[in-house]
N, C-alpha and C positions, 0 to 999 in steps of 0.2 A: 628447436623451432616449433616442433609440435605442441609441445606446452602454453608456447607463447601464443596461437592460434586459438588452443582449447580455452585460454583464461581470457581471450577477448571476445569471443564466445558466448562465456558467461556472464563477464562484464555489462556487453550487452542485454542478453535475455534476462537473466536473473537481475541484474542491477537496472539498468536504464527501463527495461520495461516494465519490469514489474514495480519498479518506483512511480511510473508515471500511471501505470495500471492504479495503481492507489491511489495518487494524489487528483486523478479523473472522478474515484470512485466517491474519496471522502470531499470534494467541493461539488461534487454536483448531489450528494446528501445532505450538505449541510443547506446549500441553497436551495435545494428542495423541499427541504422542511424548516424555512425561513429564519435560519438558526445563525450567528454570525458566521463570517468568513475568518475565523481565526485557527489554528492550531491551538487544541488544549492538549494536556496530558498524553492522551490516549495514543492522538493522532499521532504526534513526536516519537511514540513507541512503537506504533505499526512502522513507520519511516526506518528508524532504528534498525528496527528488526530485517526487514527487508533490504534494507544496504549489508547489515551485517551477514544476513543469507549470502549476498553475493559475495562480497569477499572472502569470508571461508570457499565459497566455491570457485572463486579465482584460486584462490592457495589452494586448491586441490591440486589443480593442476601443474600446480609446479612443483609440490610435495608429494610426488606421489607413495612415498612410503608409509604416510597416512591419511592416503585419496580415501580408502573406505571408510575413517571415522569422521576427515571432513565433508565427504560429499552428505553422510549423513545427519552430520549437524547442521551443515546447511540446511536441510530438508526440513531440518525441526525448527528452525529460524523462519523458512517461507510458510512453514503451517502455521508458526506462531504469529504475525505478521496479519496473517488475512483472515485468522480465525479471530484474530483480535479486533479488526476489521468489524466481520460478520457479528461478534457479538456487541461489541461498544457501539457502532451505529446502527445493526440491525436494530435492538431497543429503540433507536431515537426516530428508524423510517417507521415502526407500528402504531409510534404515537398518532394523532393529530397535529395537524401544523401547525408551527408555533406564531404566533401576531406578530405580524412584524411592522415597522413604524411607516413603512410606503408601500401599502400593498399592493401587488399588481393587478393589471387587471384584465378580466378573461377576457372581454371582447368591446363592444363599442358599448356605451354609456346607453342605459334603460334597459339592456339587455341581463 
């Protein structure tokens, strides 16, 4: 039962949040720098990554005869994940924004 506790646990933390932790971080990047709202490459591999963090770190838990190699291959999946993050959109937040075909607009007209 223990097991089963600790792996929904991680479920949640490592999987649900930190997926949504993500998909917060790359739509309001992409929208912020007037970029489409699509998933390319990158993003499908941060996603990846980060599901796959959790699930090894679900099966920790219930393998625990090799809890210490998955807990830390998980950990190298959630660094992988957000560092791929930080650097595939960091690049794209230092740019200048991109034109976009409706652009919005900061305040009331003449201003």
């Amino acid at each position: 039962m223990r097991a089963i506790a600790r792996g929904g646990i991680h479920a949640w933390t490592a999987g649900a949040m930190g997926t949504m932790t993500l998909a917060v971080m790359t739509r309001a990047s992409l929208g912020h720098t007037g970029q489409p709202l699509s998933a390319d490459w990158l993003t499908q591999a941060i996603y990846a990554l980060v599901i796959a963090a959790a699930a090894v770190r679900i099966a920790a838990a219930f393998v625990p005869d090799f809890g210490f190699i998955l807990v830390h291959s998980a950990a190298a999946l959630w660094i992988a994940a957000f560092w791929g993050f930080a650097i595939g959109y960091g690049r794209l937040l230092w740019q200048p924004r991109a034109a976009s075909s409706s652009p919005r607009q900061s305040g009331p007209k003449g201003r």
